[in-house]
N, CA, C and O atoms as a GROMACS GRO file, in nm:
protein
  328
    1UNK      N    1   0.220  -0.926   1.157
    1UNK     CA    2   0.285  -0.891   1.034
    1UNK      C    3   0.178  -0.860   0.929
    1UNK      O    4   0.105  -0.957   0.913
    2UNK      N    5   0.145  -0.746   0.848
    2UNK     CA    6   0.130  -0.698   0.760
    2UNK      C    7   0.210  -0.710   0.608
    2UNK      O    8   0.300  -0.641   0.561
    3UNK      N    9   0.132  -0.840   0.547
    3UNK     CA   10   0.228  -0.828   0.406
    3UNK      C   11   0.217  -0.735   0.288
    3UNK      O   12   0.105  -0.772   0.252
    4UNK      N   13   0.249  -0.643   0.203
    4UNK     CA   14   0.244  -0.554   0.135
    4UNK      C   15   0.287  -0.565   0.036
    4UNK      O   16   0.410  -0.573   0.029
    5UNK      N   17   0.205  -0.572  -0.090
    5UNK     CA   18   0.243  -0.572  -0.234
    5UNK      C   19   0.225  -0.473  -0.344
    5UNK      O   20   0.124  -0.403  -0.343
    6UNK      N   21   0.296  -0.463  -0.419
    6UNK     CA   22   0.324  -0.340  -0.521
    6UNK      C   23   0.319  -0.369  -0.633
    6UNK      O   24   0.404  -0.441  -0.685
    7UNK      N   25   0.199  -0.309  -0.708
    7UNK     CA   26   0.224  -0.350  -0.886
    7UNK      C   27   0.215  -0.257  -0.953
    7UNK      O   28   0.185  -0.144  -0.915
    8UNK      N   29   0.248  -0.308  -1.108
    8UNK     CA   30   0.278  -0.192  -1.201
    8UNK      C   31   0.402  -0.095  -1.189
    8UNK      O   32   0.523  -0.118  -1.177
    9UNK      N   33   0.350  -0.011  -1.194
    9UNK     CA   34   0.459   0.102  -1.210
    9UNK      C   35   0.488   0.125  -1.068
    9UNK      O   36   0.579   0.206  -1.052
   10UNK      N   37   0.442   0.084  -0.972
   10UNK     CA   38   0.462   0.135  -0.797
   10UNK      C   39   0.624  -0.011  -0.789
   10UNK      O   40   0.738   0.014  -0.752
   11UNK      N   41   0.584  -0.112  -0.824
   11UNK     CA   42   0.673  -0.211  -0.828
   11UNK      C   43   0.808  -0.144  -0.924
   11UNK      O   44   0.921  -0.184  -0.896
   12UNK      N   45   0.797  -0.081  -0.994
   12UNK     CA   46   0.915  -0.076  -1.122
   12UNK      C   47   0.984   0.069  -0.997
   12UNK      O   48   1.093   0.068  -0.940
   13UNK      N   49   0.900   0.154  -0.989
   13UNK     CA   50   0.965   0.273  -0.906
   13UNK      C   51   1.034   0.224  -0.818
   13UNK      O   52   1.156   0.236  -0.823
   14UNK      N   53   0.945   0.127  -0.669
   14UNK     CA   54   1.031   0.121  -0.565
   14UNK      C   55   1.133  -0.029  -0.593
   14UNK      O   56   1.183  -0.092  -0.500
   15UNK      N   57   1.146  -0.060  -0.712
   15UNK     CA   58   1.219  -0.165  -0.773
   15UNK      C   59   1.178  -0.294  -0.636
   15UNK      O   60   1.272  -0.333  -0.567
   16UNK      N   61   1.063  -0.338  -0.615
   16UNK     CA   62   1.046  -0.428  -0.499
   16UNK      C   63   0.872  -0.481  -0.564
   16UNK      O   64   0.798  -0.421  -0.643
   17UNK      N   65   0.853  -0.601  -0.501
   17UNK     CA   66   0.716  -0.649  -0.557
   17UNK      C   67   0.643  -0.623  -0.420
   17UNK      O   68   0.523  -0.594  -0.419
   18UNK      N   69   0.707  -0.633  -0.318
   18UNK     CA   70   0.698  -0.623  -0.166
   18UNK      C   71   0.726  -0.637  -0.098
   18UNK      O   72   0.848  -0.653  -0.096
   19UNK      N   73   0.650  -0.648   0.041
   19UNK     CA   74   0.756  -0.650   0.177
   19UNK      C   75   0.653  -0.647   0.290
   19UNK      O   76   0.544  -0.590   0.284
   20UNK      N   77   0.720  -0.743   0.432
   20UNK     CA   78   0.659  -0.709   0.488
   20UNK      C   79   0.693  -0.662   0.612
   20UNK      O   80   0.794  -0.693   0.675
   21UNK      N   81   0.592  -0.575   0.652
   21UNK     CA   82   0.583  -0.493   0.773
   21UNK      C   83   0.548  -0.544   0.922
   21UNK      O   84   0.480  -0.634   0.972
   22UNK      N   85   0.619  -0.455   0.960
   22UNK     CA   86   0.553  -0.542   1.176
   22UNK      C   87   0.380  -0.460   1.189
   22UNK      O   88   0.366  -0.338   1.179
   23UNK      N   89   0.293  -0.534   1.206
   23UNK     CA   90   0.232  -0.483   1.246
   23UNK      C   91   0.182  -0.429   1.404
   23UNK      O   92   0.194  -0.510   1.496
   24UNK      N   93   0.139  -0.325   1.425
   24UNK     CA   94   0.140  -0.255   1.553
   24UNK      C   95  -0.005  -0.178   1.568
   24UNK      O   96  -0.074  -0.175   1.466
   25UNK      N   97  -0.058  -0.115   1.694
   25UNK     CA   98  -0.138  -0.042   1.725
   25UNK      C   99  -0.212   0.012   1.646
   25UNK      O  100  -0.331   0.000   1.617
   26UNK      N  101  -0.051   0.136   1.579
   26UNK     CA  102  -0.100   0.229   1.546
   26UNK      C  103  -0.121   0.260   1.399
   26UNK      O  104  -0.145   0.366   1.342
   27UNK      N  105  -0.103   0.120   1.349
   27UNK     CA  106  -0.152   0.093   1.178
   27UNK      C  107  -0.331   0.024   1.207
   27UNK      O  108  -0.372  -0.090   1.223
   28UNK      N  109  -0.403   0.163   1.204
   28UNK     CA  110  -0.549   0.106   1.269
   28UNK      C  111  -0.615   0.141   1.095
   28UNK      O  112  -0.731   0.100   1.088
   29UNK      N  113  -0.568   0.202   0.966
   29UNK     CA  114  -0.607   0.167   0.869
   29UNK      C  115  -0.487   0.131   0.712
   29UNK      O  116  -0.372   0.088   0.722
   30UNK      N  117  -0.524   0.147   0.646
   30UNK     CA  118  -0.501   0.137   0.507
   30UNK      C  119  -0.407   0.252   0.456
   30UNK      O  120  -0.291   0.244   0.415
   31UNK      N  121  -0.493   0.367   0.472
   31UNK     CA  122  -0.391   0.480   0.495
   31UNK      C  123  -0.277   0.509   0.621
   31UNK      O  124  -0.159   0.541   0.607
   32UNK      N  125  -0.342   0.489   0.729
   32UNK     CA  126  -0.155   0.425   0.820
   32UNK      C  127  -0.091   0.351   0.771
   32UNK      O  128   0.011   0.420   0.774
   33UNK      N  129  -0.056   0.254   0.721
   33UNK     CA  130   0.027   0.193   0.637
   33UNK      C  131   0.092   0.271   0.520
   33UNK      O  132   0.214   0.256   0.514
   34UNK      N  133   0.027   0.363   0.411
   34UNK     CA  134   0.071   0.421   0.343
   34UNK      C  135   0.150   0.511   0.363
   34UNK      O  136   0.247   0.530   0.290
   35UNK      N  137   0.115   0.598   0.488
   35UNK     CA  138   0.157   0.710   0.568
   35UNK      C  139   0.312   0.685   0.639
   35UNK      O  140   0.403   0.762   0.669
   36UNK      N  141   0.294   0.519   0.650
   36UNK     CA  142   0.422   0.492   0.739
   36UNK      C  143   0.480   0.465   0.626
   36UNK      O  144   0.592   0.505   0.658
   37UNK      N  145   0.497   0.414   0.476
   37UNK     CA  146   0.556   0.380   0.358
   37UNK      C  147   0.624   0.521   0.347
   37UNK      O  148   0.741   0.555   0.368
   38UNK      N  149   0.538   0.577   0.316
   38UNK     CA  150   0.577   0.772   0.236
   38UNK      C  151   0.688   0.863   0.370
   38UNK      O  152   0.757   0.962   0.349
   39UNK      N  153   0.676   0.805   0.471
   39UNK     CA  154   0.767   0.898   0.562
   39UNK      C  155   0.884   0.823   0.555
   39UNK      O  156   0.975   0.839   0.636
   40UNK      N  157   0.891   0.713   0.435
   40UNK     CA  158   1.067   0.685   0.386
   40UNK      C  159   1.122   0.785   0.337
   40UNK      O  160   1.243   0.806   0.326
   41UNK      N  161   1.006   0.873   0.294
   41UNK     CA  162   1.106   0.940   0.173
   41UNK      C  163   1.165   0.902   0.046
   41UNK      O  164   1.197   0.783   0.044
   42UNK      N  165   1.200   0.996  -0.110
   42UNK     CA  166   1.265   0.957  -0.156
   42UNK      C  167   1.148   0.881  -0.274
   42UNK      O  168   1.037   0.923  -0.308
   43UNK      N  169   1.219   0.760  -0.317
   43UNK     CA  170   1.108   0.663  -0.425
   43UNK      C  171   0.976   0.675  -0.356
   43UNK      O  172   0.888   0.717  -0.431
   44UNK      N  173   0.936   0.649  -0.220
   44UNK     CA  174   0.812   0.612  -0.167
   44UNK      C  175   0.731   0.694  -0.180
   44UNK      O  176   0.614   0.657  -0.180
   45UNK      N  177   0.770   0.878  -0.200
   45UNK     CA  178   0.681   0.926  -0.227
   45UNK      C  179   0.564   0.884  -0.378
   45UNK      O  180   0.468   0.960  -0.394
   46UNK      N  181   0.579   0.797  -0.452
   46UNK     CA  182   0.487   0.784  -0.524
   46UNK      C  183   0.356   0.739  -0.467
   46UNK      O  184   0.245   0.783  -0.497
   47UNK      N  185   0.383   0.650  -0.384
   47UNK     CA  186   0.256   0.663  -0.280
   47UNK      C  187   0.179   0.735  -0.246
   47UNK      O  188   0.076   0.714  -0.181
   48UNK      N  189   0.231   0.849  -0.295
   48UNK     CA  190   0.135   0.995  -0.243
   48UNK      C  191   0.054   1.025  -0.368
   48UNK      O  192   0.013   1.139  -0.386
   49UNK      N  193   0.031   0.930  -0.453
   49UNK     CA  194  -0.073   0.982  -0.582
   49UNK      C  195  -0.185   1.002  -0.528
   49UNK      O  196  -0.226   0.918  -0.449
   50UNK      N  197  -0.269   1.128  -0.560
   50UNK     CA  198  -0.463   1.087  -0.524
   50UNK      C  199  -0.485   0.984  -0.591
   50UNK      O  200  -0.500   0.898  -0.504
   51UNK      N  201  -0.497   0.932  -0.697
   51UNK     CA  202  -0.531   0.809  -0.779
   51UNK      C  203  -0.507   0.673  -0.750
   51UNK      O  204  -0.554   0.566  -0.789
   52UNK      N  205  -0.438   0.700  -0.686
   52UNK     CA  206  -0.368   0.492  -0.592
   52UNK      C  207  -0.502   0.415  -0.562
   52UNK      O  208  -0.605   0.471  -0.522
   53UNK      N  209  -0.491   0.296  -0.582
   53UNK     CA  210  -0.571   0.234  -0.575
   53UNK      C  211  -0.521   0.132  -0.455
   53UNK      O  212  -0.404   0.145  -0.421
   54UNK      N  213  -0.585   0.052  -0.403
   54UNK     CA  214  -0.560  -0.007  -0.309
   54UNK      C  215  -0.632  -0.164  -0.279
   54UNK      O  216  -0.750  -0.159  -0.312
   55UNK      N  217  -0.604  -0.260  -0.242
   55UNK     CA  218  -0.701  -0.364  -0.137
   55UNK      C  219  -0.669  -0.406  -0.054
   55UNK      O  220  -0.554  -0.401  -0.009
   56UNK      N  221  -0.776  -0.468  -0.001
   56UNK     CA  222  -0.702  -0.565   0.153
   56UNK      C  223  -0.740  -0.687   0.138
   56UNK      O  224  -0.852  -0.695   0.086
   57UNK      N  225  -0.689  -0.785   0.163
   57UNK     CA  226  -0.693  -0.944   0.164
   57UNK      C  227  -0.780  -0.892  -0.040
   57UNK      O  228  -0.880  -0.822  -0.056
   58UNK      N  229  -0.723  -0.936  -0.115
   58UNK     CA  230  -0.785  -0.950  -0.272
   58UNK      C  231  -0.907  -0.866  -0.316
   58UNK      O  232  -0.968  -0.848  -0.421
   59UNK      N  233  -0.913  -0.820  -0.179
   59UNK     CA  234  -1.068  -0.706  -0.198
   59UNK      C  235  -1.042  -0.575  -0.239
   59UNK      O  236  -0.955  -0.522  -0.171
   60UNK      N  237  -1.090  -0.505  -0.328
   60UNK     CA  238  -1.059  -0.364  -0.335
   60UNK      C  239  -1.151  -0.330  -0.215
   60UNK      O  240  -1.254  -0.381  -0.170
   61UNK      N  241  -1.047  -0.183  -0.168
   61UNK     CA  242  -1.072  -0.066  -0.090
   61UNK      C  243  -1.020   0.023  -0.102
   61UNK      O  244  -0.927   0.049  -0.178
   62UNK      N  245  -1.097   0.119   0.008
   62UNK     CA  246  -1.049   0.254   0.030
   62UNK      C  247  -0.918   0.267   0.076
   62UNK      O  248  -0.837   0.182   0.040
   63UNK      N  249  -0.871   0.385   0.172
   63UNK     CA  250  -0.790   0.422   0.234
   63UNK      C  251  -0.826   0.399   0.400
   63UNK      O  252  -0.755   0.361   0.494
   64UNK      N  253  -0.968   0.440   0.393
   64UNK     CA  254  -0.997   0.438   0.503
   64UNK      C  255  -1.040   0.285   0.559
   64UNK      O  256  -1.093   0.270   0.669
   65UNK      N  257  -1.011   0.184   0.475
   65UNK     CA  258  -1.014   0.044   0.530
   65UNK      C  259  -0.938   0.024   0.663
   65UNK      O  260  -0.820   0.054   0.686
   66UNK      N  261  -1.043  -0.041   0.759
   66UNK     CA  262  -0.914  -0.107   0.874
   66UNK      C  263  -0.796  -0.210   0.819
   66UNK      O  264  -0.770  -0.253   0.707
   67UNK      N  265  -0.744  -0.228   0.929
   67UNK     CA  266  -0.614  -0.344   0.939
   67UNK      C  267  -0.610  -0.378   1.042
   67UNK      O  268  -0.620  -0.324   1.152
   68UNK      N  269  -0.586  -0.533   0.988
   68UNK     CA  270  -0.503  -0.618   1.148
   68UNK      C  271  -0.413  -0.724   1.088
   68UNK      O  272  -0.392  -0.780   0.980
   69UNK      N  273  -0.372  -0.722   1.205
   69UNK     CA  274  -0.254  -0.861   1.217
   69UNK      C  275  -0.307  -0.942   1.090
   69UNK      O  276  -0.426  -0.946   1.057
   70UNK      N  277  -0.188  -1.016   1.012
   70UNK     CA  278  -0.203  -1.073   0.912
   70UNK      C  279  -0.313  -1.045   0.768
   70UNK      O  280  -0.354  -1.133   0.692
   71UNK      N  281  -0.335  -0.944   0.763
   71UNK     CA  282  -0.361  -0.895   0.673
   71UNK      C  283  -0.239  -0.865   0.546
   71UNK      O  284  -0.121  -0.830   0.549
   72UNK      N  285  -0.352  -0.905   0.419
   72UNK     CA  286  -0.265  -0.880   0.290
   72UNK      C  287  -0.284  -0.722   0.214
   72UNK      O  288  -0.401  -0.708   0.177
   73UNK      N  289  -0.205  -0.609   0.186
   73UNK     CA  290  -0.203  -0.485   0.135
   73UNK      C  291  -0.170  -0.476   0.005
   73UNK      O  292  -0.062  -0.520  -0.034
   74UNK      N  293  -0.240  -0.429  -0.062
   74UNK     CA  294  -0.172  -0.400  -0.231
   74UNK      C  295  -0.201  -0.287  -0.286
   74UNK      O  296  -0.320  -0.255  -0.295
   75UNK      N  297  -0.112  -0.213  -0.328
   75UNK     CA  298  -0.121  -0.069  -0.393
   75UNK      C  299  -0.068  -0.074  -0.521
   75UNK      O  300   0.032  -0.136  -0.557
   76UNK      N  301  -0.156   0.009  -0.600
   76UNK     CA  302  -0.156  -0.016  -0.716
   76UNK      C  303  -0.167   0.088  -0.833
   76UNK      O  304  -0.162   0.148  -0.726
   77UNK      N  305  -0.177   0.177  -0.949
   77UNK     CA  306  -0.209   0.286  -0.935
   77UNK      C  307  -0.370   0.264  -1.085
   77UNK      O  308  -0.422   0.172  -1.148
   78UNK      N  309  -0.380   0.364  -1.076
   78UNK     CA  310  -0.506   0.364  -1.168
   78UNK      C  311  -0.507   0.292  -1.290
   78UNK      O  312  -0.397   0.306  -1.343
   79UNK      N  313  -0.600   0.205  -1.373
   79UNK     CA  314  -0.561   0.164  -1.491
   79UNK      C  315  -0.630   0.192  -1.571
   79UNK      O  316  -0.746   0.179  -1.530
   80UNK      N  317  -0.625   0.229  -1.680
   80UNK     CA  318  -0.708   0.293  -1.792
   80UNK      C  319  -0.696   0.203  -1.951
   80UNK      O  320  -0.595   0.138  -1.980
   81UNK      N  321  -0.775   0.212  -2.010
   81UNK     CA  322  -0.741   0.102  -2.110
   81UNK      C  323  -0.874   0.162  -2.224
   81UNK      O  324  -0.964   0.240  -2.192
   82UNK      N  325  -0.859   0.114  -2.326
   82UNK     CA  326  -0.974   0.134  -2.447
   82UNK      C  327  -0.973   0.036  -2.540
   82UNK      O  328  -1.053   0.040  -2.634
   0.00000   0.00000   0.00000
């Protein structure tokens, strides 16, 4: 299982804080996971920002981060402030 969390404005869109996923094979990164989110369709396409930010277990990363079993996911989108 893959747990998956959503903040900010990704949380208010897909009205969910998160959820979790079966993990399998063929979620071998960061972006497979996203990829399998966005082929819901619908709200999930916000997922498809270039700007998303991401981590795994509290760490920021890429997209191209691996995954495994019991791993924590969080997407997030850019934050800007002054």
């Amino acid at each position: 299982m893959i747990t998956i969390q959503f903040f900010a404005r990704y949380r208010e869109t897909l009205d969910s804080d998160g959820e979790s996923l079966q993990w399998d094979a063929s979620l071998v990164s960061v972006d497979d996971v996203r990829q399998r989110l966005l082929a819901r369709g619908g709200v999930w396409e916000v997922l498809a920002e270039q700007n998303l930010m991401c981590a795994r277990n509290q760490e920021l990363c890429g997209l191209d981060e691996p995954v495994a079993e019991g791993d924590e996911l969080a997407f997030f989108p850019t934050v800007t402030g002054g």
